[in-house]
N, C-alpha and C positions, 0 to 999 in steps of 0.2 A: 504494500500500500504506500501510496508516494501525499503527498501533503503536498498541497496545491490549490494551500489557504491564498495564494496571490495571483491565481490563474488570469482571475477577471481582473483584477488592481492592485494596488499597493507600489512600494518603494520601487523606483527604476532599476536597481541594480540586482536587486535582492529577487522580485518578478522575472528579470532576466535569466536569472542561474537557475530559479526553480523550476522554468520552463524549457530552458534548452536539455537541463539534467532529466527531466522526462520523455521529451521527444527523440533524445541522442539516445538514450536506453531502450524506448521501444525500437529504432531502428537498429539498432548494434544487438542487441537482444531479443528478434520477434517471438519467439517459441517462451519468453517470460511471460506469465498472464498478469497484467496492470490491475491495480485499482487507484483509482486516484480521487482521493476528497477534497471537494472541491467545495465552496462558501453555498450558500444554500440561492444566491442571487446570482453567483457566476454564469456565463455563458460557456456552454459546453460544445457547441458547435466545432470548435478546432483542438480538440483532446485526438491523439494518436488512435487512428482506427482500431480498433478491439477494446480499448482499453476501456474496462468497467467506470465507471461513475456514481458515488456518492458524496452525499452533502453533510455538509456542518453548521450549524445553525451559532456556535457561541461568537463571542466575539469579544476581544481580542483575538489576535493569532493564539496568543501563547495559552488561552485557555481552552480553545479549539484543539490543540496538541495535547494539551494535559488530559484533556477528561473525553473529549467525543472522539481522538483517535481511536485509543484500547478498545473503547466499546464497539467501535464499528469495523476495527479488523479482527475482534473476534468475531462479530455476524458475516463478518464477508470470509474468513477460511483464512484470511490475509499471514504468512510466516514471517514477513520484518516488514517493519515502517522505515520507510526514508524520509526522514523530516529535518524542517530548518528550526535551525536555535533553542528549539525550547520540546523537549525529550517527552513524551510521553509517561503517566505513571507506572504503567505496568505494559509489558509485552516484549520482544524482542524489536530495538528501533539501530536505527542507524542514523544522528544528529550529526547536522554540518551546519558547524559555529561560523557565522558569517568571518567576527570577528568580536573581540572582547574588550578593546580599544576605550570603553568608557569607564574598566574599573583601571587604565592607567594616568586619563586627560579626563577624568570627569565633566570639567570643564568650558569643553567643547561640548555637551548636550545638558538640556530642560532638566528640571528637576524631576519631568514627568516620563519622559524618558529615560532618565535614571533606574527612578523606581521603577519603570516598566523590564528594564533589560533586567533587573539584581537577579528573577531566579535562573536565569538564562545558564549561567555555571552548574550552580546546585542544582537544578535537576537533569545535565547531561550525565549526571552518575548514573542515574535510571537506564540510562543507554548503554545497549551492548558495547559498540565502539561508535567512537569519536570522531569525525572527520570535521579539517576546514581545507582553506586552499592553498597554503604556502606552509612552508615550512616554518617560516618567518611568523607567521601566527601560530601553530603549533604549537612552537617554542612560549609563545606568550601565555598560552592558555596551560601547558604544563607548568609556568612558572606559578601562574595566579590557581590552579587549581592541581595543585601537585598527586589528586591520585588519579585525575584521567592522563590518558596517553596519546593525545589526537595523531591522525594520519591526514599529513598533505595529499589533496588527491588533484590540485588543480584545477583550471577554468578554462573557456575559449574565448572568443572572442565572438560577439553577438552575431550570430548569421541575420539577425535583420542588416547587419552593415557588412559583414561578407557578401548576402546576395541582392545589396540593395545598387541600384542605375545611379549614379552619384550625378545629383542636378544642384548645379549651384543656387544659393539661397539668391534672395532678392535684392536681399541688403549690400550684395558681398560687387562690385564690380568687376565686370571682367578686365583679365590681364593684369592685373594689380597682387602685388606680390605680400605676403601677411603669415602671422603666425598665429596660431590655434590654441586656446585651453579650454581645455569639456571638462564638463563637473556641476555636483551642487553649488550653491551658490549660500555655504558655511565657512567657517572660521578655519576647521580643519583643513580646507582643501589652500588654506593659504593667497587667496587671490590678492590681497593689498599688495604681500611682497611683490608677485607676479608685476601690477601697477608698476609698484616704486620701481622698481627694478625696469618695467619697461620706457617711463616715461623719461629715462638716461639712458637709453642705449640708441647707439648711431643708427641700426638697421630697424628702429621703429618710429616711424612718421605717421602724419596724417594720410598718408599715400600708402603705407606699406603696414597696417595697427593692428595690432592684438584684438582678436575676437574671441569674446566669451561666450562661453556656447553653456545653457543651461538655466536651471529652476531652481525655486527654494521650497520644493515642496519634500517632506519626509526630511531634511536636512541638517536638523541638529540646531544650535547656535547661527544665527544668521551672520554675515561677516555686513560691518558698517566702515567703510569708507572715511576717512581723513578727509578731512578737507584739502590739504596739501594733495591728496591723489587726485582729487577731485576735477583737478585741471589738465591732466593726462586723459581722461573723458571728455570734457570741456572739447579740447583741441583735436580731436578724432582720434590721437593716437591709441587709443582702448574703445571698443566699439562690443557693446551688448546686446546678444543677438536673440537672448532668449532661450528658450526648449526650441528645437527644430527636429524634422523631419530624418530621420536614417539615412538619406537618400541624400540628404542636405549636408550631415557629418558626415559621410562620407565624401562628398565633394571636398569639402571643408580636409579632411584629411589627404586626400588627394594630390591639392595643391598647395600646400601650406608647405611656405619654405621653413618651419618649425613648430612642433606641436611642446606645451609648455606642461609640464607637472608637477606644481612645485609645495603637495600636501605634506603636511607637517608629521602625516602619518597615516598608512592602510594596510586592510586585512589583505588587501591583491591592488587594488586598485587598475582596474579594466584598463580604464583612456591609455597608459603609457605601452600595455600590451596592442593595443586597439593602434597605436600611432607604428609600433613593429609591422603588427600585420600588413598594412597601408604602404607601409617603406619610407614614411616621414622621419626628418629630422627630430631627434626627441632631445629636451632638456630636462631632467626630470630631479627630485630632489635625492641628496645623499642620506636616504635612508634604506634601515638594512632590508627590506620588502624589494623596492625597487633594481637593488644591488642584487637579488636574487634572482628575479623575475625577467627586468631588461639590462641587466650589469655589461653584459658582450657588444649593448647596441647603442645605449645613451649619453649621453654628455653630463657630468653631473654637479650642483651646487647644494651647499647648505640652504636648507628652507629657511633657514633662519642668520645665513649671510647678510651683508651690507646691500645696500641699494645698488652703489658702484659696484657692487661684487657678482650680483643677477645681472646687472646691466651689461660687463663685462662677458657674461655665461653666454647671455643671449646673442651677444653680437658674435662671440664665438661659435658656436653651434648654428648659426642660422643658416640654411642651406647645406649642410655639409650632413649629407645623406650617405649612412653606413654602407658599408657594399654586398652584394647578394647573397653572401655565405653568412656573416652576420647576422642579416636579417634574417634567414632561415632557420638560422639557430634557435632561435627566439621562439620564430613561427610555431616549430615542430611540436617545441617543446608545451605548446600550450592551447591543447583542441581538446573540443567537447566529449569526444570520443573516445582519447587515452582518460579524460576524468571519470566517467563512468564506469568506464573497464575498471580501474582504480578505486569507485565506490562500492562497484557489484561484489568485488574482489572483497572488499571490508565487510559485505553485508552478507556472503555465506562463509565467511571464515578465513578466507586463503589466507 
C-alpha cells in the first residue's frame, strides 16, 4: 500500500516524489499489485492502471498515516506501506523522511509547523526501515535519532521537466542572456544572498538579470527583502517570475547561462540536480548535500559568504558549462528508477 495522501495536492516537492515513486514502481515492477490511498476528494483519474484505490478521510497527513493506514491495509490484504514522514502505528511500513532539517534550524519554520513535524522522528520507530534521499540526511536523522538507521535511496529529477517542450515564458525576452534560481520563496532557500551577491557582479544587468522562479506556498518562514536589495529589483537586474509552467523551467533551464542554488541547507534539494540534468551552469552552495549530490559538476560558495564573495562566484561560473562526462555522472546517478529498485529492495528485506 503506497500513501498518496498528496496525489491530488499538497507541497510541490514533496507531491512530486510521492508521485513519481508510484508511477516508476508500477512501471519497473508491473507483476507488484498496488494499492494506493488516496484523500477521500483526490482525483483518481491518472493512478497507474491496475492499481487499486482507496480513500482517507482524516486530515492532516500525519494522522491519515497514523490511524487510517493500519486499518485499511489490513482490509485491503496490503504486506508493507510505503509512506512519507510520518510511520504508521502498527503494520509492516517503509517511511521516507523527506528531511528533518527543523529539529536543527528550527528557525527557518512556524511555530505550527514545528509542532506539526515533532512526531515525525518518534514514530519512524514504528517502521520496519527507514529510508530518505541522500546520504547526507541519513546521516542527520541517525544523529538526531540515534536508534533508526535510515537508507539513502535517492530521487530523479521531475519527468514533468524531463518530458516537458520547453517554451519560453512571456516575461523572459528573446536572445537575452540570464541566470536562473527555482525555489520557494523562504529564508532557507537563501534568496537575499543570491540578490546581494547578484546586484555586484559584472555579468548581471538589466539586460542579462537573475530570474526567480517560484511561490511561497507550503514554504516555511517567508524570506523579506532589505531594503538595500530592494534596488537590484528596482533596476531589473532581479526579475520575479512567479510559479510557472514545467514547460517554462524548462526553457528557463535550457538557456540560462547559470542556474543559482544558494540554500543555506536540504534534504536533496531537486533544482541543482534538475540544473545537471539540463546541462546548465550550476552555482550552488558549499554545503555537505550539495557536495554529494552535484560535487563533480558545480561551482561552489558559502551561503553565507560576502556579497563580493557570491558576486565574484557568479561572475565566475557564468557560462562555463561542465562537459558531457560530468554531467553524466550526475545524471546516472540520480533517476526514479535506481530509487525505487532501492526502496523495493528496503521494503522486502534485501
Amino acid at each position: 500500500m503506497f500513501d498518496a495522501f498528496w496525489w491530488g495536492r499538497g507541497p510541490g516537492a514533496n507531491r512530486t516524489v510521492q508521485k513519481e515513486f508510484i508511477r516508476f514502481w508500477a512501471d519497473t515492477f508491473p507483476d507488484d499489485e498496488l494499492i494506493l490511498a488516496l484523500r477521500n476528494d483526490a482525483d483518481a483519474s491518472d493512478v497507474p492502471a491496475g492499481a487499486e484505490v482507496v480513500r482517507t478521510r482524516l486530515w492532516p497527513h500525519a494522522l491519515a498515516n497514523r490511524w487510517e493506514l493500519p486499518r485499511l491495509s489490513r482490509a485491503s490484504g496490503a504486506e508493507v506501506g510505503i509512506v512519507h514522514n510520518y510511520a504508521p502505528r502498527s503494520g509492516r511500513s517503509v517511511v521516507f523522511v523527506h528531511d528533518a532539517m527543523f529539529h536543527d534550524n528550527p528557525e527557518w519554520f512556524s511555530r505550527r509547523e514545528r509542532l506539526y513535524f515533532a512526531p515525525m522522528l518518534p514514530w519512524s520507530r514504528r517502521a520496519s526501515v527507514v529510508t530518505t534521499s541522500t546520504e547526507t540526511e541519513a546521516r542527520r536523522i541517525a544523529r538526531l535519532a540515534p536508534q533508526l538507521t535510515p537508507i539513502a535511496v535517492g530521487l530523479g529529477v521531475p519527468s514533468a521537466l524531463t518530458d516537458a517542450v520547453p517554451r519560453r515564458p512571456a516575461a523572459v525576452p528573446e536572445g537575452s542572456g540570464f541566470a536562473v534560481t527555482v525555489g520557494r520563496l523562504n529564508v532557507r532557500k537563501n534568496l537575499a544572498a543570491v540578490i546581494d551577491g547578484a546586484r555586484l557582479a559584472a555579468a548581471v544587468t538589466p539586460q542579462t538579470p537573475v530570474y526567480v522562479v517560484g511561490g511561497s506556498a507550503h514554504s516555511g518562514v517567508s524570506t523579506e527583502l532589505p531594503d538595500t536589495l530592494r534596488s537590484a529589483v528596482a533596476e531589473g537586474r532581479v526579475v520575479f517570475l512567479g510559479s510557472l509552467d514545467d514547460d517554462e523551467v524548462a526553457w528557463l533551464y535550457t538557456h540560462a547561462a547559470l542556474a543559482i542554488s544558494l540554500s543555506l541547507d536540504e534534504g536533496f534539494g531537486l533544482p541543482a540536480v534538475e540544473a545537471a540534468w539540463f546541462g546548465t551552469p550550476l552555482l550552488a552552495s558549499d554545503i555537505a548535500v550539495f557536495r554529494e549530490t552535484v560535487g563533480s559538476y558545480a561551482e561552489f560558495v558559502s551561503p553565507t559568504a560576502s556579497a563580493q564573495a557570491v558576486a565574484a562566484a557568479i561572475d565566475g561560473a557564468w557560462g562555463r558549462r561542465p562537459d558531457a562526462v560530468t554531467r553524466e555522472a550526475v545524471v546516472a546517478r540520480y533517476t526514479w528508477r535506481a530509487a525505487v529498485e532501492r526502496l523495493r529492495d528496503a521494503a522486502v528485506g534485501r
